[in-house]
C-alpha positions as CSV (number, residue, x, y, z in Angstrom):
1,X,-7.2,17.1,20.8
2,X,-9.5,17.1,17.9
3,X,-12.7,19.1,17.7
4,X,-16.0,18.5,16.8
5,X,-18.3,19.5,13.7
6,X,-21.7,18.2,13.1
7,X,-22.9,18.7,9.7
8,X,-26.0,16.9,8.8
9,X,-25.7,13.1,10.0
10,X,-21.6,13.8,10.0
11,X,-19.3,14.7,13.2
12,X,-16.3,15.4,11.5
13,X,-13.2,15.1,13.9
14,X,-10.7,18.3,12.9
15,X,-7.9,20.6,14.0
16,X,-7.6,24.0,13.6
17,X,-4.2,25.6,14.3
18,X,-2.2,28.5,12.9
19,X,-3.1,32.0,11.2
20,X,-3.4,33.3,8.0
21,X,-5.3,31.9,4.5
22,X,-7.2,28.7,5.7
23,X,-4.7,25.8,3.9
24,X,-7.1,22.0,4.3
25,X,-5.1,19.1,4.6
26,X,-6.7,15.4,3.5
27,X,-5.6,12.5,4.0
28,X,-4.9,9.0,2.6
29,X,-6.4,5.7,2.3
30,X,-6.0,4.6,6.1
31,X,-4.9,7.8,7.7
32,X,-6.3,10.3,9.8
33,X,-5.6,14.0,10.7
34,X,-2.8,12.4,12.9
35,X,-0.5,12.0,9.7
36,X,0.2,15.9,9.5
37,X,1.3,16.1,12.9
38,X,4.3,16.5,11.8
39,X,4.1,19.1,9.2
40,X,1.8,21.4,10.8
41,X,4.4,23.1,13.0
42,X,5.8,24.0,9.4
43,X,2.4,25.3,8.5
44,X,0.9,27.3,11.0
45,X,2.9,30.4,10.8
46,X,1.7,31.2,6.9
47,X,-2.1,29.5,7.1
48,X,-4.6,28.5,9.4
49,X,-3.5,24.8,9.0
50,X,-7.2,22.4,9.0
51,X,-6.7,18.8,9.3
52,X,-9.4,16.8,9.6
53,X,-11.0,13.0,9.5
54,X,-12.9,11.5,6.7
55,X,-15.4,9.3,7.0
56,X,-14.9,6.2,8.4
57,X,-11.2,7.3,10.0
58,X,-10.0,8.7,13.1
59,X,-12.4,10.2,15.2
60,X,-15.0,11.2,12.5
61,X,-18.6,9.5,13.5
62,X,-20.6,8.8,10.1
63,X,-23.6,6.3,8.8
64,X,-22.6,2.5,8.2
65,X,-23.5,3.3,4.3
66,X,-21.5,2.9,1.1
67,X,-19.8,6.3,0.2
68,X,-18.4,7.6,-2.6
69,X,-15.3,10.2,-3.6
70,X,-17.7,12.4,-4.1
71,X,-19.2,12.2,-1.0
72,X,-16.0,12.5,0.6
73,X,-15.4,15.8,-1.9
74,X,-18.8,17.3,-0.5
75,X,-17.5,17.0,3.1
76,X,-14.4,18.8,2.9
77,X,-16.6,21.7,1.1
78,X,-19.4,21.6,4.1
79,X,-16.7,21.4,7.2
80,X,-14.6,24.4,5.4
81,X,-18.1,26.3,4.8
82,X,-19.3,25.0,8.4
83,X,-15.9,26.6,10.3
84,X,-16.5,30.0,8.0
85,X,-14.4,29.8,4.9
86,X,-15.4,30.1,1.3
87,X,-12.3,29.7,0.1
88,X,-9.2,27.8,1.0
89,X,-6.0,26.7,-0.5
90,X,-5.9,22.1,-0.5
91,X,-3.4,19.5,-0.1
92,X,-4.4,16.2,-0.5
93,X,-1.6,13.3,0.0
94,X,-2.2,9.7,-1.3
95,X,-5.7,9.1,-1.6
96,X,-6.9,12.7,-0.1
97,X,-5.0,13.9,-3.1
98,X,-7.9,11.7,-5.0
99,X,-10.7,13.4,-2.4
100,X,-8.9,17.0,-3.5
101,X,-9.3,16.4,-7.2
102,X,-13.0,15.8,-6.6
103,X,-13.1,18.7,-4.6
104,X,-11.0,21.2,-7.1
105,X,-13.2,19.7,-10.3
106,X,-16.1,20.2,-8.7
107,X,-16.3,22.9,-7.3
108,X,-13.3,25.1,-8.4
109,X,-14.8,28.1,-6.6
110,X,-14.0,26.9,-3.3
111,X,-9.9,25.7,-4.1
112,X,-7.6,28.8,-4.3
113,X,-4.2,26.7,-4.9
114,X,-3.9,23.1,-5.4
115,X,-1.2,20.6,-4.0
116,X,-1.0,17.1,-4.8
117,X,1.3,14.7,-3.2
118,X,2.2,11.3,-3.8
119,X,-0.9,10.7,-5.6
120,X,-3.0,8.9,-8.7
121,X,-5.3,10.6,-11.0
122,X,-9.0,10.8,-11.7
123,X,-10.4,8.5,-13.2
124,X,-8.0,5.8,-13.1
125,X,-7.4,3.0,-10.6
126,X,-4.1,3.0,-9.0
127,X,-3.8,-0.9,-9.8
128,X,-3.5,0.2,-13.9
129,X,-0.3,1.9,-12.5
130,X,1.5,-0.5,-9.9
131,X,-0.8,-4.1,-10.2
132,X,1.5,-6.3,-8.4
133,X,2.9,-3.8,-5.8
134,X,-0.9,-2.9,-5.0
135,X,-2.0,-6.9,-4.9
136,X,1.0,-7.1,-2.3
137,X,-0.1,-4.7,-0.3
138,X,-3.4,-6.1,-0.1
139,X,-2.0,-9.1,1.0
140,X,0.1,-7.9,4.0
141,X,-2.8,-6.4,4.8
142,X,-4.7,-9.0,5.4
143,X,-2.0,-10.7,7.6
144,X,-2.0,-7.6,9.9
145,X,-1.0,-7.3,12.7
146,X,1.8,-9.8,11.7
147,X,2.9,-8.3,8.7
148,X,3.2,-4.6,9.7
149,X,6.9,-4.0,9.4
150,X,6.7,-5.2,6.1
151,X,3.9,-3.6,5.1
152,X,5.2,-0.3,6.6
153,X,8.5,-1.2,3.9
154,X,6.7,-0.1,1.0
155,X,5.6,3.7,2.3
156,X,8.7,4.7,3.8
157,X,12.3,4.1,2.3
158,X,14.4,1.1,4.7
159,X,16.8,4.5,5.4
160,X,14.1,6.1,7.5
161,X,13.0,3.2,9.4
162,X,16.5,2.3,10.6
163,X,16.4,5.8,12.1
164,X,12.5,5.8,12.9
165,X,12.2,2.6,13.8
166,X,8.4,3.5,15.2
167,X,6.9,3.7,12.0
168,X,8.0,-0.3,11.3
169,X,5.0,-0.7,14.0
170,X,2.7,2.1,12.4
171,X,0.2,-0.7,11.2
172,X,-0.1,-2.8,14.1
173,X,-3.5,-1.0,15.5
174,X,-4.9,-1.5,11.5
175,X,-8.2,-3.5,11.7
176,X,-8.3,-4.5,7.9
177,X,-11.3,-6.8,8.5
178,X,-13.6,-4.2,10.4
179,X,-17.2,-3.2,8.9
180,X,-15.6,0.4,9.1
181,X,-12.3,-0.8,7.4
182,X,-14.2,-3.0,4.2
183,X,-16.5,0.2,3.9
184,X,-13.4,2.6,3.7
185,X,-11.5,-0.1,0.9
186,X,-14.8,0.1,-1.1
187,X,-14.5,4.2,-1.4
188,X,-10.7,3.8,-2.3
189,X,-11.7,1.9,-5.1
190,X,-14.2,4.7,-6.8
191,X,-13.0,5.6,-9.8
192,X,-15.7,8.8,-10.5
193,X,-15.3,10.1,-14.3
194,X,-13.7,13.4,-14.1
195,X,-11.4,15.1,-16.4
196,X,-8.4,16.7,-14.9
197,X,-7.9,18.7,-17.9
198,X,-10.6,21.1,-16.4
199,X,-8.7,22.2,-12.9
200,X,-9.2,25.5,-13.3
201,X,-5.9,26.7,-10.3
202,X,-2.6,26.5,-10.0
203,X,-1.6,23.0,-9.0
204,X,1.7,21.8,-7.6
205,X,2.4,18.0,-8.2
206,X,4.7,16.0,-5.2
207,X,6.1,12.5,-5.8
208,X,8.8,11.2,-3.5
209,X,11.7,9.5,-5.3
210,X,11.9,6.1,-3.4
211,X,7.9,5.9,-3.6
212,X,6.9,2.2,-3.8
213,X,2.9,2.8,-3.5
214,X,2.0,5.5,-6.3
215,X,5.6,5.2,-8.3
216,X,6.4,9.1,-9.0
217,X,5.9,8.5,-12.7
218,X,2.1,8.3,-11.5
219,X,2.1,11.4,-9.9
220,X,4.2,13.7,-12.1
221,X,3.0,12.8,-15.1
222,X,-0.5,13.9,-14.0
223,X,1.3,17.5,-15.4
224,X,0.4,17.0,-18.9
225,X,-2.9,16.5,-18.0
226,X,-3.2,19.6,-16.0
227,X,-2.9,22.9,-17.6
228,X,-1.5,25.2,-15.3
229,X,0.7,23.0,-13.0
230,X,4.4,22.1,-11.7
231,X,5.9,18.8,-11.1
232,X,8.3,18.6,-8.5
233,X,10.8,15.0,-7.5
234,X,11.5,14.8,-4.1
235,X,14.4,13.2,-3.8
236,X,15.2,10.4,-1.4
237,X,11.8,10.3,-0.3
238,X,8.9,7.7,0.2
239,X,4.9,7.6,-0.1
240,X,4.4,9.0,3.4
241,X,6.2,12.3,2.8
242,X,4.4,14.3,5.2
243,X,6.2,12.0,7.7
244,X,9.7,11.7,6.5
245,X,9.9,15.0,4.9
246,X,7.4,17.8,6.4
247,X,9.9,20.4,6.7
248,X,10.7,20.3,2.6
249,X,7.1,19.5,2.1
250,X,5.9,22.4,4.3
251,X,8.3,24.9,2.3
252,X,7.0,23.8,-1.4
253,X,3.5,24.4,-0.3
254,X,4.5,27.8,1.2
255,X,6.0,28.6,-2.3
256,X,3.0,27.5,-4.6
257,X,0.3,29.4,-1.7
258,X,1.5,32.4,-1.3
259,X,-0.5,35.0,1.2
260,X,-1.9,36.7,-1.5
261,X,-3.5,34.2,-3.7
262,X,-6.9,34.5,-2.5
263,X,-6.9,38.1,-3.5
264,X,-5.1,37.8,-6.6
265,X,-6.3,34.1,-7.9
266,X,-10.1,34.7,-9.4
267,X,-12.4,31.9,-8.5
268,X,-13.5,30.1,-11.9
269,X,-17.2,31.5,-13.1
């Protein structure tokens, strides 16, 4: 069960689980902390895993006002400062990948390692990348909660959901046209001008092979933009890695955030 924090006019919904560096994991567009379920058990031993809610998901109480990625960036600082940590290593899947570029470029003090999965970069929209694919998602969306299998097609590979065939149903309980849900498409959509070029950490890059959503071309070639970083393919996998692939997932994070980084890695000035 997820706990509690108030910051300001915020109760940010979390989990806390595990020992070791504090590792934060964020979310995507219509996730929660729920996604990482499944990878956390993977996690736990090496880091004191934090998953947590962002405004206008899970269990995460906020105003009814327009929000922005940096907003969202600003959160993830205040709950990490608010549970005791001035430092912690970041992945950020899908659109929390977006959220975790905010939070490295701005304040690059606070991010020890970087891990981006299946993800877009700053500033661009993820429609210059995939128009069409992203203007059919829309649309199934707005069909829910007939169109979920379908929708559910293009973030994990037809393999996985003849042997999970749970996730065909994963976006039945969507409410596309909820105050909440319109406010939460809005903050997608923010494009905040931010050059990548100025991560200052190591960054690890994660794009699943069969991803439909962000194709992997997106998210690896985000590398020659970033100075000190790795690209890695993850082969036979789909947008929602974390789902389909926590255990490989888990072990590449384990590699780029070693134990020792937040002694050795020297917060930018």
């Amino acid at each position: 069960m997820a706990s509690i924090c108030k910051i300001g006019d915020l109760k940010i919904a979390y989990t806390k689980s595990g020992s070791g560096p504090p590792l934060l994991l964020v979310h995507g567009a219509e996730g929660s902390h729920r996604m990482f379920d499944a990878i956390t058990p993977h996690l736990a031993g090496d880091f004191t895993v934090i998953a947590y809610d962002q405004r206008d998901c899970g269990d995460t109480e906020n105003p009814q006002t327009p929000t922005s990625l940096i907003d969202l960036a600003e959160d993830a600082k205040a709950l990490l400062s608010a549970l005791g940590y001035r430092r912690a290593h970041v992945y950020g899947t899908s659109f929390g990948g977006r959220v975790a570029q905010v939070l490295a470029l701005c304040h690059g003090d606070v991010v020890v390692r970087l891990v981006l999965g299946s993800t877009w970069p700053l500033p661009r929209a993820l429609e210059e990348s995939n128009r069409e694919t992203i203007r059919e998602i829309g649309r199934l969306r707005s069909l829910l909660p007939a169109s979920a299998e379908a929708l559910a097609e293009y973030f994990f590979p037809s393999s996985f959901l003849d042997t999970h065939p749970q996730f065909k149903d994963v976006f039945k309980s969507a409410q596309p046209d909820s105050e909440r849900s319109q406010r939460r498409f809005r903050t997608v959509g923010d494009c905040p001008s931010l050059d990548l070029a100025s991560l200052p950490m190591p960054t690890l890059l994660l794009a699943g092979e069969l991803d439909k959503v962000v194709p992997p071309r997106v998210t690896l070639g985000m590398a020659a933009m970033i100075r000190d970083s790795e690209a890695i393919l993850l082969d036979g996998v789909g947008h929602a890695g974390c789902l389909q692939a926590p255990e490989i997932i888990a072990g590449h994070i384990k590699r780029h955030c070693p134990a020792d980084a937040h002694t050795t890695d020297v917060p930018s000035a």
